[in-house]
Backbone as JSON Lines, residues from 0, in Angstrom:
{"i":0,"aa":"X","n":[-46.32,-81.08,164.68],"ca":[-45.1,-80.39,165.03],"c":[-44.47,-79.8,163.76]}
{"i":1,"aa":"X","n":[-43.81,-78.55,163.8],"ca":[-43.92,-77.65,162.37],"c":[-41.9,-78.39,162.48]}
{"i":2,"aa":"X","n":[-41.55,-78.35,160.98],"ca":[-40.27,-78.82,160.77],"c":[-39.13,-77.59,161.14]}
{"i":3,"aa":"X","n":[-38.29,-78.1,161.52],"ca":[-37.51,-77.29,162.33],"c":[-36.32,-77.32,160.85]}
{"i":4,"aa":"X","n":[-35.72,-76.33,160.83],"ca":[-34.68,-75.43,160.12],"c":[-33.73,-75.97,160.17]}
{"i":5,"aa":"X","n":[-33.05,-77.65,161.01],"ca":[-32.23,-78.32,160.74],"c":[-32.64,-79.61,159.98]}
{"i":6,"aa":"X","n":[-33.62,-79.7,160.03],"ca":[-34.52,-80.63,159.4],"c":[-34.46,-80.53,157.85]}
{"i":7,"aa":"X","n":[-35.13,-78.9,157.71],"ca":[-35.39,-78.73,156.53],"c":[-33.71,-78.29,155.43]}
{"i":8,"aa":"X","n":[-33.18,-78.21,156.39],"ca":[-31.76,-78.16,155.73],"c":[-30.9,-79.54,155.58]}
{"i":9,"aa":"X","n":[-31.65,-80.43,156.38],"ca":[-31.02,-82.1,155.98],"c":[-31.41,-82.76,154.95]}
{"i":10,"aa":"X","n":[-32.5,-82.05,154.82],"ca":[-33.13,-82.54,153.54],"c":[-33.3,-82.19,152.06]}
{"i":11,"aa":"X","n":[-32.99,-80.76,152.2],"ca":[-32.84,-79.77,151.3],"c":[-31.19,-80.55,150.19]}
{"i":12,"aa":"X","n":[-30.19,-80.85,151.68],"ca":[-29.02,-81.46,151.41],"c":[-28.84,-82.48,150.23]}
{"i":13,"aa":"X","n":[-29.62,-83.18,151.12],"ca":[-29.75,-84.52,150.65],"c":[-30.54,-84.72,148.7]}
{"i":14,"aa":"X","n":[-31.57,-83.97,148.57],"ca":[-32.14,-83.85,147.4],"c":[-31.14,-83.1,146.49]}
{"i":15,"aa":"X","n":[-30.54,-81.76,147.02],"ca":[-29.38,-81.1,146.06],"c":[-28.39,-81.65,146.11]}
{"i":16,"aa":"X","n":[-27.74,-82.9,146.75],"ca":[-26.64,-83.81,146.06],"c":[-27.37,-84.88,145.16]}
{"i":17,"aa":"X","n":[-28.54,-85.28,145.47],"ca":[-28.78,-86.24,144.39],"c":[-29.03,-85.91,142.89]}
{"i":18,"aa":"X","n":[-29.54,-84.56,143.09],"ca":[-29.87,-83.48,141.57],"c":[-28.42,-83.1,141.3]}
{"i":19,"aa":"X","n":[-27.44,-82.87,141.83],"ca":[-26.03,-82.27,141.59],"c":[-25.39,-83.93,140.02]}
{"i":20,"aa":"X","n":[-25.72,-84.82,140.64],"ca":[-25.78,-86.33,139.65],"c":[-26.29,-86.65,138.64]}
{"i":21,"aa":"X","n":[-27.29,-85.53,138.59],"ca":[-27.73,-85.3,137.05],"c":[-27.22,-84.26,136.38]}
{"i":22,"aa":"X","n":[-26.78,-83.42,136.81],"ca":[-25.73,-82.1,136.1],"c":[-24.37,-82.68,136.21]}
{"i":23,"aa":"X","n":[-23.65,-82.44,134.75],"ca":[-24.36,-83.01,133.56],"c":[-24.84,-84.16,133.4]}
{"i":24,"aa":"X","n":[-25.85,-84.52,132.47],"ca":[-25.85,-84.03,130.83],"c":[-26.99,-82.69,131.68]}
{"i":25,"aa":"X","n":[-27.55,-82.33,132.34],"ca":[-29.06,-81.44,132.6],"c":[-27.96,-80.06,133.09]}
{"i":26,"aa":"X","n":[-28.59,-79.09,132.87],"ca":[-28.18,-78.0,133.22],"c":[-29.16,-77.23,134.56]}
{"i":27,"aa":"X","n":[-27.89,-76.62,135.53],"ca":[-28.42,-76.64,136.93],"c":[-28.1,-74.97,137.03]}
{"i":28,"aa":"X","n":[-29.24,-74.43,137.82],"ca":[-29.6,-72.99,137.72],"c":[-29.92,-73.01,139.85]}
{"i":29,"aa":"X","n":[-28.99,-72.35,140.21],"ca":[-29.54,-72.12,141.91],"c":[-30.29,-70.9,141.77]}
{"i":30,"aa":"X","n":[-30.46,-70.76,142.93],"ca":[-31.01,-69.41,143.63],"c":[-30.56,-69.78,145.16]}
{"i":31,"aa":"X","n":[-29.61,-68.72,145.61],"ca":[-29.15,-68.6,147.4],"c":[-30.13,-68.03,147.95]}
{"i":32,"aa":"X","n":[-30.6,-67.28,147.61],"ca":[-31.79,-66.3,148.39],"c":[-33.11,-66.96,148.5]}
{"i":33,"aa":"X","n":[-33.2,-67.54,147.63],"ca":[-34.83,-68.56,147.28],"c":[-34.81,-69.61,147.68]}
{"i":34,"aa":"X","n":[-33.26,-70.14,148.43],"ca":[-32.77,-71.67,148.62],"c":[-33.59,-72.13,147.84]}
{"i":35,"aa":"X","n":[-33.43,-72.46,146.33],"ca":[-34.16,-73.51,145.5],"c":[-32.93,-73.95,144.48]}
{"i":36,"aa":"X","n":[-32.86,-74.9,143.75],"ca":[-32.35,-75.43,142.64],"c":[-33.05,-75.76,141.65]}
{"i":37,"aa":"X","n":[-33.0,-75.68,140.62],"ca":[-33.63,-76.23,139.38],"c":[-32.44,-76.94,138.0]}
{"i":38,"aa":"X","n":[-33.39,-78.08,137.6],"ca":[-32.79,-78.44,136.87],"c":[-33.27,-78.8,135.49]}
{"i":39,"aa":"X","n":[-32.9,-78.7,134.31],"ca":[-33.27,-79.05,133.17],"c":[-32.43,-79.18,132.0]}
{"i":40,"aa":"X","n":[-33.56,-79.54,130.64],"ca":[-32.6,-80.36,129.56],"c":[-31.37,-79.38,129.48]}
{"i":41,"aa":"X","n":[-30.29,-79.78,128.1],"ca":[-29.63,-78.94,127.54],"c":[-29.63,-78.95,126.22]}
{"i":42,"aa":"X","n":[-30.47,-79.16,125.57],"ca":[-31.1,-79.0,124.13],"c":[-32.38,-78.03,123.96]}
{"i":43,"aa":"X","n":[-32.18,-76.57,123.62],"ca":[-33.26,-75.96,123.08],"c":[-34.63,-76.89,122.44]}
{"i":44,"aa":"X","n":[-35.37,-76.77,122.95],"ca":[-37.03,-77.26,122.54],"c":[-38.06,-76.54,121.97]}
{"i":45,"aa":"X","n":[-39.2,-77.04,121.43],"ca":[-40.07,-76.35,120.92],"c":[-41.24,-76.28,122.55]}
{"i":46,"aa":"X","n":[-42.0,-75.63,122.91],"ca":[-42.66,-75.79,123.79],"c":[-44.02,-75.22,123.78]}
{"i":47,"aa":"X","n":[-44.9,-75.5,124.11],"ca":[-46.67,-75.13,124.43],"c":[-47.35,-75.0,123.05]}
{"i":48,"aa":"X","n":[-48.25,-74.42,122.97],"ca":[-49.05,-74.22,122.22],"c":[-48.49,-73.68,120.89]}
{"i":49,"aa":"X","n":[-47.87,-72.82,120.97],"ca":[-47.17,-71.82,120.44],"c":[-45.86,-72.36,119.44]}
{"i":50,"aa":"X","n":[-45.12,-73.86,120.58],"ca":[-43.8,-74.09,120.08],"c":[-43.11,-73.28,119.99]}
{"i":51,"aa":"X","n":[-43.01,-72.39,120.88],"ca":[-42.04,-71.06,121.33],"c":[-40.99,-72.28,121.78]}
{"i":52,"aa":"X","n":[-39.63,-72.2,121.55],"ca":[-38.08,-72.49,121.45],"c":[-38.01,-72.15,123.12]}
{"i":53,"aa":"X","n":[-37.19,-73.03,124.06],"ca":[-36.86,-72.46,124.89],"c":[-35.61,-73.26,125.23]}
{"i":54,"aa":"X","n":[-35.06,-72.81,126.39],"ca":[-33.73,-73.38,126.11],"c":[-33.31,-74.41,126.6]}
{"i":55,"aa":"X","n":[-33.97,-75.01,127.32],"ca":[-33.84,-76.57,127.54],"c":[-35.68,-77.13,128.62]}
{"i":56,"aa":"X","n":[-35.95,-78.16,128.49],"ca":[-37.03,-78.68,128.81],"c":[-36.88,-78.62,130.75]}
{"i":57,"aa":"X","n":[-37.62,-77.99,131.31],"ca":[-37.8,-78.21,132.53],"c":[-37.67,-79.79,132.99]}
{"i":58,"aa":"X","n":[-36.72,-80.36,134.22],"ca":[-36.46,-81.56,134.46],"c":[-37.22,-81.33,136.27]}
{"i":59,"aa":"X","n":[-36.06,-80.94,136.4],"ca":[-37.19,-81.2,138.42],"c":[-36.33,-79.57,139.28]}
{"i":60,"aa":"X","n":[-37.03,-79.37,140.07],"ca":[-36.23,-78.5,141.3],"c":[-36.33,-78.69,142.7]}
{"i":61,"aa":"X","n":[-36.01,-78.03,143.69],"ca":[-36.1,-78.65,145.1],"c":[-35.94,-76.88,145.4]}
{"i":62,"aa":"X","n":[-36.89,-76.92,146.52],"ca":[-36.77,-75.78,147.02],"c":[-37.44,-75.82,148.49]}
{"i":63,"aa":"X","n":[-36.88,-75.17,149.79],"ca":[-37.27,-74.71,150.67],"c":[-38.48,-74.16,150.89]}
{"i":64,"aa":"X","n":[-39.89,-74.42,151.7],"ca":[-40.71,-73.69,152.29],"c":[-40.93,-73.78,153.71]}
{"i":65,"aa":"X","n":[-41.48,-73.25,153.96],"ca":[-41.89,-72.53,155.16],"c":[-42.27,-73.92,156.59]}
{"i":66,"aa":"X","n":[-43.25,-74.64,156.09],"ca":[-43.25,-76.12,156.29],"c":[-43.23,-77.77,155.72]}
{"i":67,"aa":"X","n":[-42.5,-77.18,154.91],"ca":[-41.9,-78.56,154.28],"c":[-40.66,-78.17,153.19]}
{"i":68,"aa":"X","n":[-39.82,-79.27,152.29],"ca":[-38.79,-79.45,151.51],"c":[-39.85,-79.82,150.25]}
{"i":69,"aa":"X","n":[-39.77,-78.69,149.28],"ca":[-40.71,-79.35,148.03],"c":[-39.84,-79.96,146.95]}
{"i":70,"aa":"X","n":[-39.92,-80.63,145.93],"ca":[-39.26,-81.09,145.25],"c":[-40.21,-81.6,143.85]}
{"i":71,"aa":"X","n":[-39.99,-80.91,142.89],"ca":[-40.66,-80.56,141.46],"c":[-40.04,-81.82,140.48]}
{"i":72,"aa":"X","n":[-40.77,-82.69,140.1],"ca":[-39.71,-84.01,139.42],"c":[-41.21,-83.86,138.13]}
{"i":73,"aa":"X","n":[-40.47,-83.14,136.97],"ca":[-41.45,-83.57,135.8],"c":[-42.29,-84.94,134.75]}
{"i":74,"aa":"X","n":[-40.57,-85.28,135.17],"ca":[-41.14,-86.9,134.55],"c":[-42.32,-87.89,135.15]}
{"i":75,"aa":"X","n":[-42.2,-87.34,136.15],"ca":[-43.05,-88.83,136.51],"c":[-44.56,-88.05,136.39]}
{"i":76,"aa":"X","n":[-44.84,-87.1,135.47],"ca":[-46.11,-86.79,135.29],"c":[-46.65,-87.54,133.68]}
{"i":77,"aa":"X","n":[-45.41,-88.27,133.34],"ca":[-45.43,-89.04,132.01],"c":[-45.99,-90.15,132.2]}
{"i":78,"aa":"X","n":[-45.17,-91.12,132.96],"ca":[-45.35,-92.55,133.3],"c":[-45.74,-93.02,134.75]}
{"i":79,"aa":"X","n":[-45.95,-92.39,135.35],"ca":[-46.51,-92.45,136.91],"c":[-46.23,-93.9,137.25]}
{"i":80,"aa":"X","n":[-46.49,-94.92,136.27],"ca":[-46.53,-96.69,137.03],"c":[-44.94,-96.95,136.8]}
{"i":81,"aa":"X","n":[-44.2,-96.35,135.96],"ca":[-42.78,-97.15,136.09],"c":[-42.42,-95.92,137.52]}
{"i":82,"aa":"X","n":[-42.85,-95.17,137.62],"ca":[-41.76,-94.8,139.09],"c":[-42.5,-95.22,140.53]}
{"i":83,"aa":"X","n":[-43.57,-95.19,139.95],"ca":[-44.12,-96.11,141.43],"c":[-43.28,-97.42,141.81]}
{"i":84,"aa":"X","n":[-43.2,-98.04,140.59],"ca":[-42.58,-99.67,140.91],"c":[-40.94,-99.28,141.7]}
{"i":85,"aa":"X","n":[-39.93,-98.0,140.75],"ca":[-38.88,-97.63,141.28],"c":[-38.74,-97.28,142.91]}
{"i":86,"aa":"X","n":[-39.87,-96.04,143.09],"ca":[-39.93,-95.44,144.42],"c":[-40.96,-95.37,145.03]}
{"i":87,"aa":"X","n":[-41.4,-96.54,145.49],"ca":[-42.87,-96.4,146.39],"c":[-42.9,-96.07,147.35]}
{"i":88,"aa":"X","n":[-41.72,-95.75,148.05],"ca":[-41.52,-95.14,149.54],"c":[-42.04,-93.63,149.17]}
{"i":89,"aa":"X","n":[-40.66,-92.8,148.83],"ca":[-40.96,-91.31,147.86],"c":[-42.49,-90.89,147.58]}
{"i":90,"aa":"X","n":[-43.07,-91.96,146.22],"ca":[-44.08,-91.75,145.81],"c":[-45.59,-91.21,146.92]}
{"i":91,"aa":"X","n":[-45.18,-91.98,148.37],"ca":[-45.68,-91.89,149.06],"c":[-46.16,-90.08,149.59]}
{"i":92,"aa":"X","n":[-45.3,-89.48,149.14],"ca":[-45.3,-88.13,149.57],"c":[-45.21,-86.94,148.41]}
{"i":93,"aa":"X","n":[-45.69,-87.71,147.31],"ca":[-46.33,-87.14,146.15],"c":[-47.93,-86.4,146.23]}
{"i":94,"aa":"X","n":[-47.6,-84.96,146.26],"ca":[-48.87,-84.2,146.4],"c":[-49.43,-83.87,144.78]}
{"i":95,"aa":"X","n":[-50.57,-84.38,144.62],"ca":[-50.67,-83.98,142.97],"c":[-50.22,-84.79,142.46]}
{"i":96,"aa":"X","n":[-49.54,-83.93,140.93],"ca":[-48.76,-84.67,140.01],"c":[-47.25,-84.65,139.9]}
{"i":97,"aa":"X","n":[-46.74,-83.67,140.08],"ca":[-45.24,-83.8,139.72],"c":[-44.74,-83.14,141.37]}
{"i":98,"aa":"X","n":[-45.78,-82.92,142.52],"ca":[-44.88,-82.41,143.52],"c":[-44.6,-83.03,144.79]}
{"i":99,"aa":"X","n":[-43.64,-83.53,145.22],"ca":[-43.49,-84.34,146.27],"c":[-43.1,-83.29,147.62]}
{"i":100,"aa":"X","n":[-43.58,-83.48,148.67],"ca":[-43.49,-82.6,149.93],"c":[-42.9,-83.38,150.92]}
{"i":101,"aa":"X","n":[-41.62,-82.98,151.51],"ca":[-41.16,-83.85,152.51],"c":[-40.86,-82.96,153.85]}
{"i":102,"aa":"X","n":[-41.5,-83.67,155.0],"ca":[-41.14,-83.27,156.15],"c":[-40.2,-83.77,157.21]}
{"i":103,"aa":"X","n":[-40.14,-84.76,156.65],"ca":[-39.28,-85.83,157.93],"c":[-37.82,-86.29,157.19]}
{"i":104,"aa":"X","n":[-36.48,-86.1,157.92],"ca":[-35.81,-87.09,157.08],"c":[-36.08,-88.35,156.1]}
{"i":105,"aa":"X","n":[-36.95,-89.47,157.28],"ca":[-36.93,-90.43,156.55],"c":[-37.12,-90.74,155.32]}
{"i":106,"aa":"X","n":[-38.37,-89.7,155.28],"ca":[-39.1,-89.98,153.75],"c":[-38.17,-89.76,152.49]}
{"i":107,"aa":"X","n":[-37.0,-89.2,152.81],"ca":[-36.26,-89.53,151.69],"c":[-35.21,-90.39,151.63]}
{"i":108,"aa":"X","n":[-35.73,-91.22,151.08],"ca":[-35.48,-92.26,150.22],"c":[-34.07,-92.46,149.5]}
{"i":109,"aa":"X","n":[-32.52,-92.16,149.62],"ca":[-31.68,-92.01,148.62],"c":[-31.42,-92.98,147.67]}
{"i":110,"aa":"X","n":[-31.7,-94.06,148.11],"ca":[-31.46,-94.94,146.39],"c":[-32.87,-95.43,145.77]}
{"i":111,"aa":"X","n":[-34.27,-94.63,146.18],"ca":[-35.0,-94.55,145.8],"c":[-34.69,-93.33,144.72]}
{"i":112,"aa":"X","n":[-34.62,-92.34,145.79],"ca":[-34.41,-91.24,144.51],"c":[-33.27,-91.01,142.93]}
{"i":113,"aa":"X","n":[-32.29,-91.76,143.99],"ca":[-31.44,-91.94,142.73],"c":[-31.96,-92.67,141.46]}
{"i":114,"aa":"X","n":[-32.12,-93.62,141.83],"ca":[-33.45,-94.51,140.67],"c":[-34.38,-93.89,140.22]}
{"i":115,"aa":"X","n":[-35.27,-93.17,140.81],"ca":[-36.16,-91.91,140.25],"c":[-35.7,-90.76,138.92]}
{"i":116,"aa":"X","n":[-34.49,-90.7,139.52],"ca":[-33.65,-89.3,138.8],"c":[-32.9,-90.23,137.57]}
{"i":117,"aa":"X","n":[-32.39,-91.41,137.92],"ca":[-31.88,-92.03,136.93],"c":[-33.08,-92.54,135.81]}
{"i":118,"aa":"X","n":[-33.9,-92.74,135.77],"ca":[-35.07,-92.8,135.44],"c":[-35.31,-91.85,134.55]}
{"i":119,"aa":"X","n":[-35.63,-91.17,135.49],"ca":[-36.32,-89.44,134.44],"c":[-35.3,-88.58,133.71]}
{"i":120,"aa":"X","n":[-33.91,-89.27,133.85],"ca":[-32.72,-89.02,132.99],"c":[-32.68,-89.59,131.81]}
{"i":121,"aa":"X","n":[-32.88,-90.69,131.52],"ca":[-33.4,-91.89,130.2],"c":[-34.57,-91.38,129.83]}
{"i":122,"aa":"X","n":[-35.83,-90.97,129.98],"ca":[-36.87,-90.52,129.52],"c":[-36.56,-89.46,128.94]}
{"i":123,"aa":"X","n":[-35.91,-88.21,129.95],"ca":[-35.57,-87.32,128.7],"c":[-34.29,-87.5,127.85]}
{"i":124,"aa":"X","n":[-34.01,-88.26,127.69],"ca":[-32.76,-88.78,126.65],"c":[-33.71,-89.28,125.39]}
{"i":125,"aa":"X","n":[-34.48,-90.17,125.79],"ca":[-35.63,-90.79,124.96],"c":[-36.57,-89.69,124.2]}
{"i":126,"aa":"X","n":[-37.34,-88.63,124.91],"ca":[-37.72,-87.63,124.27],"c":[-37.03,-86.21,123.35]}
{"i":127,"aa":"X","n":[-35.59,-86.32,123.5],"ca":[-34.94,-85.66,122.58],"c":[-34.78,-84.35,123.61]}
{"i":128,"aa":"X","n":[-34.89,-84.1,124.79],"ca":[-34.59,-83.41,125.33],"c":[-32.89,-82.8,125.9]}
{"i":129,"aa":"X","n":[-32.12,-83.87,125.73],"ca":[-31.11,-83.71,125.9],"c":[-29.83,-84.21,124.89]}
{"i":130,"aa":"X","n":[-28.92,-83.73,124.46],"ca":[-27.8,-83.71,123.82],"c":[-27.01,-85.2,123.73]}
């Protein structure tokens, strides 16, 4: 059964108030038209190959598709076993490495995720990513 447009807006909800809790210290960039959010450091970085400067380290985003709520969380492509232990519900709906796909309310998790995000908030504090 394909997710219905109140669905994907309960959930959409729910992930952009828990990311709204990390801004600040992370700096938060929407898009209305793209329904997506993104979030990241606020300390200019060196980055890739190159160490081209950019202006803060990519942290996570959440964005609307077509059949499902995606949600982009960078950190846990670092330490994968401390957020498993945090969110093993969540983790559950981890496609890959850093992308989690949700279709159903349930699967999200809110004081899973909060722990997730609180999490990958200390890591980049730890890596110098943020101020």
């Amino acid at each position: 059964m394909p997710i219905t447009i109140e669905t994907r807006t309960i959930i959409f909800n729910t992930l952009k108030r828990a990311l709204s809790k990390c801004s600040p210290p992370m700096l938060s960039k929407g898009d209305a038209k793209k329904q997506s959010i993104e979030l990241m450091g606020n300390k200019p970085v060196a980055y890739g190959y190159a160490k081209k400067i950019i202006p803060g380290m990519y942290f996570a985003s959440v964005a609307q598709r077509k059949d499902s709520v995606v949600f982009y969380f960078f950190p846990v492509y670092y330490k994968a076993e401390q957020y498993k232990k945090a969110a093993p519900t969540l983790l559950k709906c981890l496609k890959g490495k850093t992308c989690f796909h949700f279709k159903k309310e349930e699967q999200v998790n809110e004081k899973e995720l909060d722990a997730l995000l609180k999490l990958g908030v200390q890591a980049w504090k730890n890596k110098g990513y943020l101020k």
